[in-house]
N, C-alpha and C positions, 0 to 999 in steps of 0.2 A: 131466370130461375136456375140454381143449379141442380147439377145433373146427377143423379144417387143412384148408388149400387149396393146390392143386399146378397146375405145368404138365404135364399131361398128354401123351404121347405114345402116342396108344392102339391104335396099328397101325403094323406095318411101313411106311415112308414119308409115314404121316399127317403132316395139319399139326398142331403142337402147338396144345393146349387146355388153356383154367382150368377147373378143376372143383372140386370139394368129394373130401378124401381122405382114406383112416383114419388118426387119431390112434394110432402104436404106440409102447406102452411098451418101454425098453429091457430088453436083456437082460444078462449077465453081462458086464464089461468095453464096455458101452457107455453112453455117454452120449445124451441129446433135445437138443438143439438151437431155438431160437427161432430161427430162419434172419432175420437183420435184412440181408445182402447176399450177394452173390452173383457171381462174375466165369463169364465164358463161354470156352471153348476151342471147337479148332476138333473135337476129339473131340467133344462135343456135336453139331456140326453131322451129322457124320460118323453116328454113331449115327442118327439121324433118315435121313440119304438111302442109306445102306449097311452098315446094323448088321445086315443077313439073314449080312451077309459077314463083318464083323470082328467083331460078338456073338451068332452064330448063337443062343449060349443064353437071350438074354433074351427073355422073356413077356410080352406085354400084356395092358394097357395100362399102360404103364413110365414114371418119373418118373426122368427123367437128371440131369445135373450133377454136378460135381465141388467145385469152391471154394465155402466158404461160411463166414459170420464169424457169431456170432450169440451170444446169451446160454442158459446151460444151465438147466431148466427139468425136468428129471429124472436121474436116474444111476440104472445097473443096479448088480448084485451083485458087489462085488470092487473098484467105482471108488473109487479113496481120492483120485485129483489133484483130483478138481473136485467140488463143492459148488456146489449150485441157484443161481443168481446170476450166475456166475461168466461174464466174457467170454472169449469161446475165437474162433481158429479152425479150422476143420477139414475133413479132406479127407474126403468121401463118396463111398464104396467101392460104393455101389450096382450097377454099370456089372459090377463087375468078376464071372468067372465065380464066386469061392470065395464072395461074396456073392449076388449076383443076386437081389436086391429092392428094389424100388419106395420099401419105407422109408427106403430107406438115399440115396435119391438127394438132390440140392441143391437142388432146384427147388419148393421146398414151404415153409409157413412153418414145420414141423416136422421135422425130418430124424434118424433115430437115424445115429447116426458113433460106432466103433471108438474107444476111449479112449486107446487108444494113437496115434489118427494127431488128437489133437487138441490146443492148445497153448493157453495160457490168452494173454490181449493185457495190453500195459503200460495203464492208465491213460490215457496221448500218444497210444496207435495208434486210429484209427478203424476201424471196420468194413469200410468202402470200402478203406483199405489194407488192414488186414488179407485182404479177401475175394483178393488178387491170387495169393495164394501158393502157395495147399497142392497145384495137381495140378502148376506148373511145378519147385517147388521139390522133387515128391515124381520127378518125372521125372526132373531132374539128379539127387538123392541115387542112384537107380537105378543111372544110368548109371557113375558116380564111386566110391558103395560096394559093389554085389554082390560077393562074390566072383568070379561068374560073368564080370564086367564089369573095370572097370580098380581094383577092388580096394583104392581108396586109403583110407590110414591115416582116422581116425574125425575130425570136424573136434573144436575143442574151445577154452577159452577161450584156452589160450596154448599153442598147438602147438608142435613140435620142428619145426623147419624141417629139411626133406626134400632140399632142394638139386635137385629134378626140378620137371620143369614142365609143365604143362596146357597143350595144345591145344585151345581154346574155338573153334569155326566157326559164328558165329551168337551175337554178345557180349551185343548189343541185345536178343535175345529175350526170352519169358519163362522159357525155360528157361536160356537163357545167362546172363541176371543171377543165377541165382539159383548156376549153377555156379560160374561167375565166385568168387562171396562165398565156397561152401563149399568152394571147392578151398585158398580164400587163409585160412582155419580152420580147416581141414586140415594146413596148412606146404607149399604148394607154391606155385609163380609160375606166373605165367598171362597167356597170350600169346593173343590175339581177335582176330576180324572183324568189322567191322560198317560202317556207311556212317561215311563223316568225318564228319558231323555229331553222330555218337552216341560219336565218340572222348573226348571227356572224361567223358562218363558211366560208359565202363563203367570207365576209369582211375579214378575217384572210387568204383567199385564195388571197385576192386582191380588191377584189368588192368596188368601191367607193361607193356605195349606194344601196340596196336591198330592193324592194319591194315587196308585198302579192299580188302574182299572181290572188289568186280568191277573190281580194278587186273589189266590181261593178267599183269601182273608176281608176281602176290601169292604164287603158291606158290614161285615163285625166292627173294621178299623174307622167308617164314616159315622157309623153309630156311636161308636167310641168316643170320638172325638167331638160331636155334636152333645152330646151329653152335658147338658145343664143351660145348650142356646134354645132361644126360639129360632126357629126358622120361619122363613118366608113360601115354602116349597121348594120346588125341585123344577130343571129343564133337562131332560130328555134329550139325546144326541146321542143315535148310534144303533146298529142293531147291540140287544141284549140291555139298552139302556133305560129304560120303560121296567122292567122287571127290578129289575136292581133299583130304581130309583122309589117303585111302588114298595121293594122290603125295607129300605132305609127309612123314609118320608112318614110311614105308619109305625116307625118307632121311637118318633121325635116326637119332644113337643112343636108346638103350634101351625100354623096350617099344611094341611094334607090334601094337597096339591102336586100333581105333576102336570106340567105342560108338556106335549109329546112332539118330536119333530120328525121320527123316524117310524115307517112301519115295519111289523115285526117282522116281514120278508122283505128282501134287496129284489129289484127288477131289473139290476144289472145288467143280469147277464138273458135278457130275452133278448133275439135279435129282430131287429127292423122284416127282415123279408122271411127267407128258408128257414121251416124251423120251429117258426117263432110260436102256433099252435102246441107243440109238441111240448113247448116251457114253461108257455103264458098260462096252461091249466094247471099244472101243478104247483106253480105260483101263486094264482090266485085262489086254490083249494089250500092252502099254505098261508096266504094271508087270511082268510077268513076263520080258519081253527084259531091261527095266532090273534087274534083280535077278541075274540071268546075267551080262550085261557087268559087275557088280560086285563079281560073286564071281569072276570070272576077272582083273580088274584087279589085287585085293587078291592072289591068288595070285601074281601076277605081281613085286608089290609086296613080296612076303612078309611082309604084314600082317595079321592076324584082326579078325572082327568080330562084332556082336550087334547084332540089335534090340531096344528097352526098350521094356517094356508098361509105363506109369507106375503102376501098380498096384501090381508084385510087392512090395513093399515091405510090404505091410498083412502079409502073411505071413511074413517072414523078422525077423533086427536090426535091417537099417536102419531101418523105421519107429520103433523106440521109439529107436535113437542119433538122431536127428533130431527128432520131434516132442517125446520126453519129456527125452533127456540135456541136446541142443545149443540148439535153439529156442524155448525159453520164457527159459533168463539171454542166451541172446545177443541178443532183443528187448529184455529189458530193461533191460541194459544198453549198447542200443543199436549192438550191434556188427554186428548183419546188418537189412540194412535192407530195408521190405517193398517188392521190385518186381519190374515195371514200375511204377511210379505207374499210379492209377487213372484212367481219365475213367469219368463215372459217366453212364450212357448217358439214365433216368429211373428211375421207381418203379414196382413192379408187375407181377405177372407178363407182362403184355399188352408188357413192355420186352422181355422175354426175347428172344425171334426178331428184333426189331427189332437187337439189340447183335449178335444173331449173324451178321445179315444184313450189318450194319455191319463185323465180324469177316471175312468172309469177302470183303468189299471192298478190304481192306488196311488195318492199324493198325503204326504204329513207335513201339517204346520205350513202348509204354502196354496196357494190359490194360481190356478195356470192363465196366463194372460195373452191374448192377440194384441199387439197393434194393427192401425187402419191409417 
């Protein structure tokens, strides 16, 4: 059996630790993973300094992470896509409540991952790309396909053009690139924010038109230009992007709709130990006003809305219309490309917190990456 080592998180607001961790075999519809990379979100960070509050259910000592690229190295009962060898990569549902275990997390050079939320890589993709994808691309799928959400058609190689159009707020992200690509394989047009510098990116991602989020102008200029399309709704990315998205969406035609990714306060900046009383209540007297003036806007607006747990996906269609239908021929044949691009921060779990810390400094149009 080989032997695994993990970044440890072994108490509520501990600092992460390497340790030595059990090697578990998969079970029915999962696959083992050799974990060779690894990307960081800011849900990582989160987990670590206020997961009493947003994962009240997870146990210690807990192995987090989400993104991971890596070669498979076991299959459970029922797996037919993938065979021992084989490069994947995949999203680790560990975090989430229907799972909630340590095995399942990315932070390890073993990880068991859901077969359904894994995708085998072309030959061209490296690890390090590959690692950038699977929680922002599982995010936007969220937000774009639930029923619950904006509903839209399945993406696919040669979609029926729909003639409505996507409201992207946040183009540059990693969630916004990845919407961007699957709203534009879906059959719909897609209209973004991001800074002028990242305007030809996300056009080169798909973006019919890309606007300067922080222009005084920009929700006049989105309205403007949306004038005479249906839209589909809006996706949400960003502080300040929920507001903007509720004034623009209620003054379009067709569905008023934003799906939300971001809440209206950042938790950034609470720290793990010292301190962290002193942040976390005016933080979260901070989110709770902002959540109220939100819901009363959108009312006002006569627009609806929803927050996305990037998760839900493991258990509904979308993970297997995405990981298993869409995502393995559109890499291959190059048709959805793997980003943010990586910067790859170093090697080793000791990089972990170091990218995160880096992460939570400010990164544009790039996703910070460990190798393992």
């Amino acid at each position: 059996m080989p032997e695994n080592k993990a970044l440890w998180l072994n108490a509520k607001r501990a600092p992460f630790t390497v340790g030595p961790a059990p090697y578990t075999a998969p079970g029915a519809d999962e696959i083992v993973v050799r974990v060779r990379a690894v990307a960081v979100n800011p849900f990582d960070r989160a987990i670590q300094t206020i997961g009493d509050i947003i994962t009240p259910w997870i146990g210690y000592p807990f192995v987090v992470g989400s993104d991971l690229a890596g070669e498979v190295v076991e299959v459970g009962g029922g797996v037919t896509r993938f065979a021992v060898g084989d490069r994947v990569l995949g999203y680790a549902a560990g975090s989430d409540k229907r799972r909630n275990r340590a095995a399942e997390g990315a932070f390890q050079d073993y990880a068991v991952v859901l077969a359904h939320m894994a995708a085998p890589l072309p030959d061209t993709m490296s690890f390090e790309a590959a690692a950038v994808l699977p929680l922002g691309l599982s995010t936007a799928a969220c937000g774009l396909f639930q029923r619950d959400f904006l509903a839209m058609n399945a993406p696919s190689a040669a979609p029926a053009l729909t003639g409505k159009t996507l409201l992207v707020w946040g183009g540059s992200t990693s969630v916004g690139v990845n919407a961007i690509q699957l709203a534009i394989a879906a059959g719909y047009d897609v209209v973004t924010t991001a800074s002028p510098h990242n305007f030809d990116y996300v056009k080169r991602l798909g973006a019919r038109e890309a606007f300067d989020y922080r222009s005084k102008t920009v929700i006049a200029d989105i309205v403007s230009a949306l004038r005479g399309r249906e839209i589909v709704g809006a996706l949400a990315i960003g502080q300040g992007s929920a507001a903007a998205c509720f004034d623009i969406v209620g003054r379009c035609k067709g569905a008023r709709f934003v799906a939300l990714t971001t809440p209206p306060t950042s938790f950034d900046n609470i720290p793990a130990g010292r301190g962290r009383l002193r942040r976390l209540g005016p933080a979260v007297a901070r989110l709770v006003a902002g959540n109220i003036a939100l819901a009363l806007r959108a009312r006002r607006r006569g627009v609806r809305s929803k927050f996305i747990w990037g998760s839900d996906l493991i258990a509904n269609e979308v993970g297997p219309m995405i990981f298993e239908a869409f995502l393995p021929t559109a890499l291959a044949q190059a048709r959805f490309v793997a980003a943010p691009p990586p910067t790859v921060v170093g090697a080793g779990f000791a990089q972990i917190p170091v990218a995160l810390e880096r992460q939570r400094l400010g990164v544009s149009a790039t996703k910070l990456v460990v190798t393992l």
